[in-house]
C-alpha positions in Angstrom: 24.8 -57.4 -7.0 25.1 -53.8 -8.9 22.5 -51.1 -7.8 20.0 -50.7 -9.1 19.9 -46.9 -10.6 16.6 -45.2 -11.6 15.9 -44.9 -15.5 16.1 -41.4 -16.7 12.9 -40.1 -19.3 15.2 -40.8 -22.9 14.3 -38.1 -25.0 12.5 -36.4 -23.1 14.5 -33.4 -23.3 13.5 -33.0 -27.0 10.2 -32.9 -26.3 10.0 -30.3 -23.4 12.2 -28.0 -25.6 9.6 -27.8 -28.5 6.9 -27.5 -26.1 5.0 -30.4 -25.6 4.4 -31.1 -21.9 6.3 -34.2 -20.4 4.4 -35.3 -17.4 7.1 -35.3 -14.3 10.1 -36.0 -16.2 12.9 -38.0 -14.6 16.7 -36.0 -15.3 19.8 -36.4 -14.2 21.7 -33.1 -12.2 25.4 -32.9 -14.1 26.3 -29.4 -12.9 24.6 -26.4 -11.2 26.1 -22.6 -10.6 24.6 -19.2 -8.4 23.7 -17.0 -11.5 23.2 -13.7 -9.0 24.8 -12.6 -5.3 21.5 -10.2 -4.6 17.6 -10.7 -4.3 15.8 -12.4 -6.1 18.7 -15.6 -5.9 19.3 -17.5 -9.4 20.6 -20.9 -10.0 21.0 -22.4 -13.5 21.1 -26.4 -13.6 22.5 -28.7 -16.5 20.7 -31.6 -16.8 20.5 -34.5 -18.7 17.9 -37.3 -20.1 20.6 -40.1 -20.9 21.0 -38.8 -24.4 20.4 -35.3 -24.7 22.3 -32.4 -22.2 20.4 -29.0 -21.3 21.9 -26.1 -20.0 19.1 -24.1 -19.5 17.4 -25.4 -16.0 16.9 -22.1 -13.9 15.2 -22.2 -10.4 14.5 -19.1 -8.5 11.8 -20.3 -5.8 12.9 -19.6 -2.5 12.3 -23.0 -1.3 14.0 -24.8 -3.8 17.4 -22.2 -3.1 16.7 -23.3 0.7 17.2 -27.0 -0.5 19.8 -26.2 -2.6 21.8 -24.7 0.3 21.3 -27.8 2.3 22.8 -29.8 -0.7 20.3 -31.7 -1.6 21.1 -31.2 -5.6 24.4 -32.5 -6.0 26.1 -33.3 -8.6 25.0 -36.8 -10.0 21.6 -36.1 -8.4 18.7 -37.7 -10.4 15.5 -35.7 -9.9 11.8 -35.9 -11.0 10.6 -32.7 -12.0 6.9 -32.3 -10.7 6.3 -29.1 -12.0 8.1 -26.6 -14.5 7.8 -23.7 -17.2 9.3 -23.4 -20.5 9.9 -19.4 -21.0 10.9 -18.0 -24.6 14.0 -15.4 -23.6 14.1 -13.6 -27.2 16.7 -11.4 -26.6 19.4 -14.0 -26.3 16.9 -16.7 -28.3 17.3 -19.1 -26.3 14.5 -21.6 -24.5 14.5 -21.5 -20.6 13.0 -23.9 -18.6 12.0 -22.6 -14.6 11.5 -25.2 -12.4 9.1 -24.6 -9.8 9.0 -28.1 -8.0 11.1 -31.1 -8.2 11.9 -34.6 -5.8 15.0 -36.7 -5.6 14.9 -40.1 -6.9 18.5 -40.9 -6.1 21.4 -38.9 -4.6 24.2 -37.9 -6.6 26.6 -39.8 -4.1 24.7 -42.9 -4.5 25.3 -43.0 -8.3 28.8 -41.2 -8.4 28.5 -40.9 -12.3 26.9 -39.5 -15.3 24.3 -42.2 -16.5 23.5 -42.8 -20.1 20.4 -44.6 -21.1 21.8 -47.9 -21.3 22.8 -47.8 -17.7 19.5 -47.1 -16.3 17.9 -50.0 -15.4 15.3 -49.2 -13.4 11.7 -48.0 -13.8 10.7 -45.6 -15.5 8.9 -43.3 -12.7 7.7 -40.8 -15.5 3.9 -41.3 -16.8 4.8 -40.6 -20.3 5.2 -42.9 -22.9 7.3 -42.3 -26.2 6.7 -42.8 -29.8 10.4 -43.5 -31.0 9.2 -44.6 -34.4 8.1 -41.2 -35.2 11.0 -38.3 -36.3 9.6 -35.8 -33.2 8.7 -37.7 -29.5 5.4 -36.9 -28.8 3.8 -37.3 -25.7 1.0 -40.2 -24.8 -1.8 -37.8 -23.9 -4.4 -40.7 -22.9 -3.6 -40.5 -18.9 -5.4 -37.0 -19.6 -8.3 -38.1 -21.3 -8.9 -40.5 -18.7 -9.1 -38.3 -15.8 -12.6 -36.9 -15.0 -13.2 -33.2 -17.1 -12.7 -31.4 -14.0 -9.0 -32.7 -13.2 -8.5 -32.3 -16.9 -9.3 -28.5 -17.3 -7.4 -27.9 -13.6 -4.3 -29.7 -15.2 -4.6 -27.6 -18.3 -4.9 -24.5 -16.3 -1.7 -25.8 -14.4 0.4 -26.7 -17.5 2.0 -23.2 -18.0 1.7 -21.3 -14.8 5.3 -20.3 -13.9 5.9 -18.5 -10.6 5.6 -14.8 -10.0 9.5 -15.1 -9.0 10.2 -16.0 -12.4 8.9 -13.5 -13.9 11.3 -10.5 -16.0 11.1 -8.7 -18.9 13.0 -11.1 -20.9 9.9 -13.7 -20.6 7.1 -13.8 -22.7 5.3 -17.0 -22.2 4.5 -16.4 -18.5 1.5 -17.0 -17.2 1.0 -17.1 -13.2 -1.8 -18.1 -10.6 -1.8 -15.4 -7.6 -4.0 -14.0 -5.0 -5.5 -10.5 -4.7 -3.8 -9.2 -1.1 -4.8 -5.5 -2.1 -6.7 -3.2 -4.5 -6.1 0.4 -5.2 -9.1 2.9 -6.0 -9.4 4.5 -9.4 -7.6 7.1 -10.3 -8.2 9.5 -12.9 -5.4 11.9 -14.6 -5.0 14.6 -16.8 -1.3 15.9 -18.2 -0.7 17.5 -21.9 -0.6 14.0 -23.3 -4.4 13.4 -22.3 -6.3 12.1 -19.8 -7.4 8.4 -18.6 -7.7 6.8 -15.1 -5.7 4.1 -13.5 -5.6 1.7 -10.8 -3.2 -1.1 -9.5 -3.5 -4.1 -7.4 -1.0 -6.6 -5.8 -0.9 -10.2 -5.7 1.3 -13.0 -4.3 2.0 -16.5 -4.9 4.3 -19.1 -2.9 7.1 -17.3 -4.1 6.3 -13.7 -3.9 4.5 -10.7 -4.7 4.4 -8.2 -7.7 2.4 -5.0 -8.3 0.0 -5.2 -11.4 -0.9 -2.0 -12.8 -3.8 -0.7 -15.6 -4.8 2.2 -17.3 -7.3 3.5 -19.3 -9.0 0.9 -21.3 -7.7 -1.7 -19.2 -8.6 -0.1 -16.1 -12.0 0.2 -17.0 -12.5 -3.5 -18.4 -10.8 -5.3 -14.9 -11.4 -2.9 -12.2 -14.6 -4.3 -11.8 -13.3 -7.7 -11.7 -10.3 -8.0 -9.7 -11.6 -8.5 -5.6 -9.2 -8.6 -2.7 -8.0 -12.0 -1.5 -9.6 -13.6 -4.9 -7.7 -15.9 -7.3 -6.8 -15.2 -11.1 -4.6 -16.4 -13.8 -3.0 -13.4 -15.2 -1.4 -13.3 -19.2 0.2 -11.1 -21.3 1.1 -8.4 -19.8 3.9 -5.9 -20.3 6.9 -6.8 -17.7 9.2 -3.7 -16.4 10.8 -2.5 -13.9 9.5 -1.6 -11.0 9.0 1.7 -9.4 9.7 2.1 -6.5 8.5 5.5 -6.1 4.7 4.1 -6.0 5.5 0.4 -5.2 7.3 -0.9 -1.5 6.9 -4.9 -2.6 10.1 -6.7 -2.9 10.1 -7.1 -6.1 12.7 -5.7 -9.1 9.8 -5.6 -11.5 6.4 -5.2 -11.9 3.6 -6.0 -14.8 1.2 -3.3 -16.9 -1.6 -5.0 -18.9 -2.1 -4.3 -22.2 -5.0 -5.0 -24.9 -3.9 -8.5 -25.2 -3.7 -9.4 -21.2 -6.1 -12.1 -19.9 -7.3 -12.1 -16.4 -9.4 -15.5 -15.7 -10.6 -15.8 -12.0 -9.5 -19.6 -10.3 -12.7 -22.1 -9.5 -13.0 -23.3 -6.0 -10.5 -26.2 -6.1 -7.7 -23.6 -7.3 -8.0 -21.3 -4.9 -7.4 -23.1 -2.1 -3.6 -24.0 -3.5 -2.8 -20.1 -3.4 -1.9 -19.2 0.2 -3.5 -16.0 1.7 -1.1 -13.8 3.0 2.3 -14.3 4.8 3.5 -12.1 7.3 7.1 -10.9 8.3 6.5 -9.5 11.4 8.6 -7.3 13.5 8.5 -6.5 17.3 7.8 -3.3 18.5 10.8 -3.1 20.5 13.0 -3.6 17.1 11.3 -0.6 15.0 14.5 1.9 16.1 16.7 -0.3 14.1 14.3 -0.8 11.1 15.7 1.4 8.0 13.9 4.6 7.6 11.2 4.5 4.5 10.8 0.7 4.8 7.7 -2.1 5.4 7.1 -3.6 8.0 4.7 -6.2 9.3 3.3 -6.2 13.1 1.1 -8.1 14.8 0.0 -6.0 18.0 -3.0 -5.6 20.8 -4.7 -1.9 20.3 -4.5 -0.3 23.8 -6.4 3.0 23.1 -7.8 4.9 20.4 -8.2 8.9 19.8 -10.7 10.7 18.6 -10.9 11.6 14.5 -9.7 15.2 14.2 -9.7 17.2 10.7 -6.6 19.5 10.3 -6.2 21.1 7.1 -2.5 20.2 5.2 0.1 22.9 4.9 1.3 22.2 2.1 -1.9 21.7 -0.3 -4.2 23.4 1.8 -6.9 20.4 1.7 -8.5 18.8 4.8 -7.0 15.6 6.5 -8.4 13.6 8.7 -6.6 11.6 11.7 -6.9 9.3 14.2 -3.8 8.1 16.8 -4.2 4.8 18.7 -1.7 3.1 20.8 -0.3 -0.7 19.6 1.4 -2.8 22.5 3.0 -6.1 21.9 4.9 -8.6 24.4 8.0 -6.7 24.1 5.9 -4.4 26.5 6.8 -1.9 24.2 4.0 0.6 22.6 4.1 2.4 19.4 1.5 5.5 17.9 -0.1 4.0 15.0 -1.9 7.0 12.7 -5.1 6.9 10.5 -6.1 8.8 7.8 -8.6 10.1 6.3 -11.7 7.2 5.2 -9.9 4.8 7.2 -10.1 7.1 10.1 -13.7 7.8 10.3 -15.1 4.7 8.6 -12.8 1.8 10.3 -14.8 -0.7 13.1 -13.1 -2.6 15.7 -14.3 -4.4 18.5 -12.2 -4.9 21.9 -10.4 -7.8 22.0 -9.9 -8.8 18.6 -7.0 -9.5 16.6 -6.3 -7.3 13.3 -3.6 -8.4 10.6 -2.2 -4.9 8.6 -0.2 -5.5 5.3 1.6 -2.6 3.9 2.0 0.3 6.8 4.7 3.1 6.5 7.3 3.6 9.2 8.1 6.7 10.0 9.6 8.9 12.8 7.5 11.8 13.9 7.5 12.8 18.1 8.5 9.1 18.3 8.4 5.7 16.4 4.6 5.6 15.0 2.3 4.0 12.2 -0.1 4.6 10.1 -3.0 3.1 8.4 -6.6 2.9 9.4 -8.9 3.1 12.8 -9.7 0.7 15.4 -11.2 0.3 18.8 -9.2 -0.6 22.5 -7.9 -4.1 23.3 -8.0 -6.1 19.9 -4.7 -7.5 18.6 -3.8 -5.9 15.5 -1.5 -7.6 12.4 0.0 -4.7 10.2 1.6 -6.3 7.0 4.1 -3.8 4.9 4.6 -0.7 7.2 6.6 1.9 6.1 9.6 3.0 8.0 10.0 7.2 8.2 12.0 9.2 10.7 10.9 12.9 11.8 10.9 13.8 15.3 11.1 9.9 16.4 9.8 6.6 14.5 6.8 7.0 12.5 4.5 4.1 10.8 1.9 5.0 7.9 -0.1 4.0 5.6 0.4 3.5 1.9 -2.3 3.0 -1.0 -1.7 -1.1 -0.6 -2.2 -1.3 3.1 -4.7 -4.1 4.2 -5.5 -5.1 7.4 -7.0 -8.9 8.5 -8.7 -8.9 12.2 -8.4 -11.9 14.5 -6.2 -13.7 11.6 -5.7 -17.5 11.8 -1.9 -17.5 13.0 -0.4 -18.6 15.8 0.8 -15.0 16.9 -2.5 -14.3 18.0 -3.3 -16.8 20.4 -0.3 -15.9 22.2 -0.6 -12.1 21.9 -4.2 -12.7 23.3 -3.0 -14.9 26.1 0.0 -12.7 27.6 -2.6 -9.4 27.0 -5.0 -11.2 29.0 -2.7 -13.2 31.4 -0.6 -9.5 32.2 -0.5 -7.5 29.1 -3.1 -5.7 30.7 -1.4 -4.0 33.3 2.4 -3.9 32.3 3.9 -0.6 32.4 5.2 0.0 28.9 8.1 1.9 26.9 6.4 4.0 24.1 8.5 5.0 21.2 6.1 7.9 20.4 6.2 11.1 22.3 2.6 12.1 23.3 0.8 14.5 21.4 1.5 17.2 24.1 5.0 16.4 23.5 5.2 18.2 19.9 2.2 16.8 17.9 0.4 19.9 17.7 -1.9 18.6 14.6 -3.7 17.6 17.6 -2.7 20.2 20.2 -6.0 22.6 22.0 -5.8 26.0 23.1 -7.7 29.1 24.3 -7.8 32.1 22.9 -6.0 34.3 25.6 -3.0 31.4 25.3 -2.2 32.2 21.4 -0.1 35.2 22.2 3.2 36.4 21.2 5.1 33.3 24.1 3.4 30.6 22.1 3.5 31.8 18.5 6.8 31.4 16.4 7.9 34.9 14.6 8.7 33.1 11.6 6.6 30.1 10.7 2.9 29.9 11.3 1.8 27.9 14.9 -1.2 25.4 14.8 -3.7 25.2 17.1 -6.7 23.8 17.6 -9.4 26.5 19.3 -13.4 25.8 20.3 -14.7 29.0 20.1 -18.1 30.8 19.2 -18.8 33.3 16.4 -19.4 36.4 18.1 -19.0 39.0 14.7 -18.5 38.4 10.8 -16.9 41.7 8.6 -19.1 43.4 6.6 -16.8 44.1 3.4 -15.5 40.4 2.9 -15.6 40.5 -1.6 -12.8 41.9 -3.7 -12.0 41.4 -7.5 -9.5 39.1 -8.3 -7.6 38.6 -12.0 -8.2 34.8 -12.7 -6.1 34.7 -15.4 -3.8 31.6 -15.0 -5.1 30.8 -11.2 -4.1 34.9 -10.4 -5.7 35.6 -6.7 -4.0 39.2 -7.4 -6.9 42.2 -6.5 -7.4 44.0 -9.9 -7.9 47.8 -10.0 -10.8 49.7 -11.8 -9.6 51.5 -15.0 -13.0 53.2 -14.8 -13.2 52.1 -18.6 -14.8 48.4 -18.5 -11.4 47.2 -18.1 -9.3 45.7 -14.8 -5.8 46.1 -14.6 -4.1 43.2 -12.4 -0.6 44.7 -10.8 0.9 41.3 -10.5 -0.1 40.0 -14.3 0.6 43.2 -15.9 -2.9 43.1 -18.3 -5.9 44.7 -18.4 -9.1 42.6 -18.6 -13.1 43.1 -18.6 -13.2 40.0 -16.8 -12.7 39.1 -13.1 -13.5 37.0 -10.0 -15.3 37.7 -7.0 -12.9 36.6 -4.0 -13.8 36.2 -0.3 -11.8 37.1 2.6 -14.0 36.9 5.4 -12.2 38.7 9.2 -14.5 36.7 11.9 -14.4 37.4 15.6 -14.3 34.3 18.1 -14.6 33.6 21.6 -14.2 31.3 23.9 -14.4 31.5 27.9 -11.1 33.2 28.1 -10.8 35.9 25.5 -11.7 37.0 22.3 -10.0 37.0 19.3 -10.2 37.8 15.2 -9.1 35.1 12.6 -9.1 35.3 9.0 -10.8 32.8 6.7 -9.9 32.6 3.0 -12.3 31.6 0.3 -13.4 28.1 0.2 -14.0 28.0 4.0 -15.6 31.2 4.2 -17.9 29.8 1.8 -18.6 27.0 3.4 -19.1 29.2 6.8 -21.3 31.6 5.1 -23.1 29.0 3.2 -23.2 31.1 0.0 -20.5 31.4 -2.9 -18.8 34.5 -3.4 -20.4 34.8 -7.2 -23.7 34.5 -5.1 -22.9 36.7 -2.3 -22.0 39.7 -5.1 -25.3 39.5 -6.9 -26.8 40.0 -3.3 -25.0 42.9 -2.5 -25.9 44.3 -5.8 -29.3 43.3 -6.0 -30.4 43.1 -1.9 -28.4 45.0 0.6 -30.8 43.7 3.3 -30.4 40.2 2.0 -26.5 40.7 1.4 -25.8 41.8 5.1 -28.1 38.9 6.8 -25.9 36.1 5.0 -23.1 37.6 6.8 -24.7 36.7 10.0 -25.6 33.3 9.4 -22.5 31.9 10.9 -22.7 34.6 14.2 -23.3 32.5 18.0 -22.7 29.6 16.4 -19.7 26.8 18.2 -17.4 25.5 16.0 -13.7 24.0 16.2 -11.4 25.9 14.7 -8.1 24.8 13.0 -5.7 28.1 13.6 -2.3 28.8 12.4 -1.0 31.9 13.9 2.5 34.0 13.3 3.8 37.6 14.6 3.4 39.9 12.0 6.0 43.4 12.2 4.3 46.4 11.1 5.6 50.1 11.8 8.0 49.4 14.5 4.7 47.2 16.2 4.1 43.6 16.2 1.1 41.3 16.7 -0.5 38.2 16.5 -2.1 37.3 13.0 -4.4 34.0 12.8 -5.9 32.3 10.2 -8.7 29.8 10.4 -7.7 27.2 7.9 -10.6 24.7 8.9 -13.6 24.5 10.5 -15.8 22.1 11.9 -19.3 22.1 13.8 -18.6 21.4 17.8 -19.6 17.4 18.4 -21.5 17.6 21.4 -20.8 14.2 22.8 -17.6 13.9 21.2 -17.0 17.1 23.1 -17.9 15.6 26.7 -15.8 12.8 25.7 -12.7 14.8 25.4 -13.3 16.5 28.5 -13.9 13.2 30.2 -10.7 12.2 29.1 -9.1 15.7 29.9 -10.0 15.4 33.5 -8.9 12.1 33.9 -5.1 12.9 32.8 -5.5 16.1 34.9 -6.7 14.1 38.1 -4.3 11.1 37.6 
C-alpha cells in the first residue's frame, strides 16, 4: 500500500503573490541556498504548490536558520507555513515573501520526489478554500467572519507584521510588532540648516532589535506616546543604514519616521506575544577579552557604592556628576561600575535586590569598569548592552539606551542570590579596576600644604579635590572683554567711546563685563589662592558680573560687601593645578573649576569610611 503523501494548497501560490492572504498554506521545499556568510544570515527557499514554482521564499529568523542547520528543510520537505510576509523589493521588482514561522508535514526523505497535484492524495491541512471557476483564486474569507470580533481584529493586525529582522531598505510593505526596551530624552538642535529637536527609541522583537529615530514634527507628535517596555505596531517609516556612531544594537540598519509613519499601541492580548527583554550576559571574569568599544550584558550582586561627587569636565568645561560602585559575580571577580550625572544622584536601590542593565559601555580606565546609573550594597544587578572601552584598564559606561530591570524574572538571579548569600559574602575577590587611589584622581582628596611642586605635573594641569574655607575674596575681580564672536580677549580704552580688542584687531563701543575672581582658602594645613573664572565666580559671589559693575559704579559700599559674601564659608573645591615658569622662578598655579557647599553628613560619612581603610 503506497503512502500516503500530504496534499499541497494548488494555486495557492497565485494567490499569495497578488496579495491576498492564504491561511497556513501547505508547499513543497524543491531547493534552498545561504544568500549571505555574515550577520544577519539569509536563506532563499524555492517552493512549490503542485502547479506553480516560487523562487522567492526568504527566511532570516534566527530560529528558523537554527532549524535549518539541523536539517530539518530538506529537499522534498513539505511544509505548512504558519506565518509569513509578502515584501515589494522595487529595486529589482520583484515580490518577496519572508517567512517568519513554518512546521513540517512530511520530510523530504519520506517523499523522495517533487509532487504535483495529482499525486497528493492526502488532506488538505490548509483552512482555505478555492474558487477555481473564477480567472483569479480568491480566498474563502468566512472562517474570519466567524471568529468572535476580537480574534478577528487581532488576526488583521497579525496579517502583515513581518519581523524586525526582515527589515532593509529595499522593503516597503513592512510593518512590525515590537517592544519599547528604551527611550531617549528630547533633544533639541540648531546648525545653519535650522533647528528642530529629536529623540530615538529602541525596540525588539523575537528576532531582534533596531533603533527608531524622529525629528521635528515627528518627534513632537510620538514622543509623548512611545513608553518603555510598551507594545506598538510601527509603519512606514524610512529604512537606512544604521549609524553606528549613535547606535551599539546589532543591527545593519535602522528606521526614521516620516509624515506618513503610523505608530498604533498593541491591546492587552498582543502584548503578551512580544517578549521583554533577552539578555546576553557575560562574566565578570571574561570582560579582559571582550573587544574594546563593545556591549555587553551582566548580571552581578552590588557590593558597595561611593558617594556622588561633581567634577567639572576638561574638555567642555561643564559639571559631571559620578558615582563608582563595586559589581561582584560568582566568578568571584569584581568590576567598578560608573554613574553619571541624573542617574547618579537620582537612582534607588535597596540591599539585596537584583537589577537587570541593558546597554552599558565597556571601557578601560585604572582597570576594567562600567558605567550607567546608581545603586545601593548587596542587590544583584543585570546590565544589558555595556560598552567595552580600554584607558588605564577595562572600563564599562553608560550610553543614552541603557536600561536597567531590578530583581528581573531569570534564572540568573536566583542563583546569583543563593551563592552571594550561601559564600558570596565573604570570598576574597580579583577586581579588574584599580582603586581610585590607584590613578582615579576625579575622585582623589588633598590638603592644601600637599598641592606643591612633588604632586603637580609641569606640563598638564593636576586635579584634586580640596575642603577648604574662604578666608579672602580680591577686590578688583571685573575687566572688559570684546564679545565679538565669543572673544574673552581684555579690550583697551581708546579714551574716545571706542575699545580696541588686541586679539580681534577692531575697535568697538561695545563690551562685556568679565569676572576673574583670586580667592584665598584654607584648610587645617595651609593656606592657599585659587583662581575662579566667570560662571563659578558668579555663582560663588551670587551676583552676575553685569550686576556686580553697576554696583561698583553706582555703590562702592554695596560693590565691596558682595565680594564678601562667599568669605568663612566651607566648600569642596574641584582644583586643577600646574607649575607655572616666570623670570627664572616657578610656582604653583590653581584653579577652582567647581565648587560645591560642604555636605555635613555626607562629610562624616567619608571620614567614617576614611578611618576605617586607615585602621584596617
Amino acid at each position: 500500500m503506497s503512502a500516503i503523501l500530504p496534499k499541497l494548497s494548488d494555486g495557492s501560490l497565485s494567490q499569495m503573490l497578488a496579495d491576498q492572504r492564504v491561511d497556513r498554506p501547505v508547499l513543497q521545499i524543491l531547493v534552498y541556498k545561504q544568500m549571505t556568510q555574515s550577520e544577519p544570515i539569509k536563506y532563499r527557499f524555492q517552493m512549490t504548490d503542485g502547479t506553480e514554482v516560487c523562487s522567492n521564499f526568504i527566511v532570516i529568523l534566527p530560529e528558523l536558520i537554527q532549524r535549518i542547520s539541523r536539517g530539518e528543510f530538506e529537499k522534498f520537505t513539505v511544509v505548512e507555513l504558519t506565518a509569513y510576509t509578502l515584501n515589494i523589493n522595487k529595486q529589482m521588482e520583484r515580490q518577496i515573501i519572508i517567512v517568519s514561522d513554518m512546521s513540517v508535514v512530511m520530510s523530504g526523505s519520506k517523499i523522495g520526489r517533487r509532487l504535483d497535484k495529482s499525486e497528493s492524495n492526502g488532506p488538505l491541512l490548509t483552512n482555505v478554500s478555492l474558487n477555481t471557476n473564477a480567472n483569479r483564486i480568491e480566498a474563502n474569507v468566512s472562517v474570519v467572519t466567524t471568529t468572535p470580533s476580537s480574534m478577528a481584529s487581532r488576526a488583521a493586525n497579525q496579517q502583515n507584521v513581518c519581523p524586525i529582522s526582515a527589515i532593509t531598505p529595499y522593503f516597503n510593505a513592512w510593518r512590525i510588532k515590537a517592544r519599547v526596551t528604551s527611550k531617549s530624552n528630547k533633544r533639541h538642535w540648531s546648525n545653519a540648516k535650522g533647528e528642530g529637536s529629536v529623540f530615538s527609541f529602541d525596540c525588539m522583537d523575537d528576532s531582534t532589535e533596531i533603533r527608531v529615530n524622529a525629528f521635528t514634527k515627528e518627534c513632537e507628535k510620538f514622543y509623548d506616546m512611545i513608553e518603555t517596555n510598551k507594545v506598538y505596531y510601527i509603519t512606514k517609516g524610512t529604512v537606512k543604514t544604521a549609524n553606528k556612531k549613535f547606535s551599539n544594537l546589532v543591527n545593519d540598519y535602522e528606521i526614521t519616521l516620516n509624515s506618513d509613519s503610523l505608530v498604533e499601541e498593541c491591546s492587552e492580548m498582543e502584548v503578551m506575544e512580544v517578549p521583554k527583554m533577552r539578555y546576553r550576559f557575560v562574566q565578570i571574569k571574561d570582560l579582559p577579552a571582550v573587544g574594546l568599544q563593545s556591549c555587553v550584558d551582566l548580571i552581578a550582586i552590588v557590593k558597595s557604592v561611593e558617594e556622588c561627587n561633581a567634577f567639572t569636565s576638561k574638555k567642555t568645561n561643564k559639571e559631571l556628576k559620578k558615582r563608582d560602585i563595586i559589581l561582584v559575580d560568582n566568578t568571584s571577580y569584581e568590576v567598578r561600575f560608573t554613574l553619571w550625572n541624573e542617574g547618579a544622584e537620582q537612582f534607588d536601590c535597596e540591599p539585596n535586590r537584583v537589577i537587570a542593565v541593558k546597554n552599558a559601555l565597556v571601557g578601560d580606565f585604572n582597570g576594567r569598569t562600567l558605567s550607567a546609573f546608581d545603586c545601593e550594597p548587596n542587590r544583584v544587578i543585570a546590565v544589558k548592552n555595556a560598552l567595552v572601552g580600554d584607558f588605564n584598564g577595562r572600563t564599562l559606561s553608560a550610553v543614552s539606551n541603557t536600561t536597567f530591570q531590578l530583581d528581573p524574572d531569570i534564572p540568573e538571579t536566583n542563583i546569583l542570590k543563593e551563592w552571594y548569600e550561601r559564600e558570596g559574602n565573604s570570598v576574597t575577590t580579583n577586581s579588574l579596576s584599580k582603586s581610585g587611589s590607584e590613578g582615579n584622581r576625579d575622585t582623589e582628596w588633598k590638603f592644601l600644604s600637599q598641592i606643591n611642586e612633588q604632586t603637580v605635573g609641569n606640563d598638564n594641569r593636576t586635579y584634586f579635590n580640596v575642603r577648604a574655607r574662604v578666608v579672602q575674596t580680591g577686590r578688583q575681580p571685573l575687566y572688559k572683554a570684546c564679545g565679538q564672536n565669543g572673544c574673552l580677549k581684555k579690550v583697551r580704552d581708546n579714551n574716545n567711546g571706542f575699545y580696541h580688542c588686541d586679539k580681534c584687531q577692531t575697535d568697538s563701543s561695545q563690551f562685556e563685563w568679565r569676572l576673574i575672581l583670586s580667592v584665598a582658602i584654607s584648610d587645617c594645613t595651609g593656606e592657599g589662592w585659587v583662581t575662579i573664572f566667570q560662571e563659578q565666580a558668579e555663582k560663588i559671589l551670587g551676583i552676575s558680573a553685569k550686576e556686580l559693575s553697576e554696583l561698583q559704579e553706582n555703590n562702592p559700599q554695596e560693590f565691596l560687601k558682595a565680594l564678601t559674601v562667599a568669605e568663612f564659608k566651607q566648600y569642596v573645591f574641584r582644583i586643577g593645578s600646574k607649575i607655572e615658569h616666570y623670570m627664572d622662578e616657578s610656582r604653583v598655579k590653581s584653579v577652582a573649576f567647581n565648587f560645591t557647599p560642604v555636605d555635613a553628613i555626607k562629610h562624616s560619612k567619608q571620614l567614617i569610611k576614611n578611618i576605617n581603610e586607615w585602621t584596617n
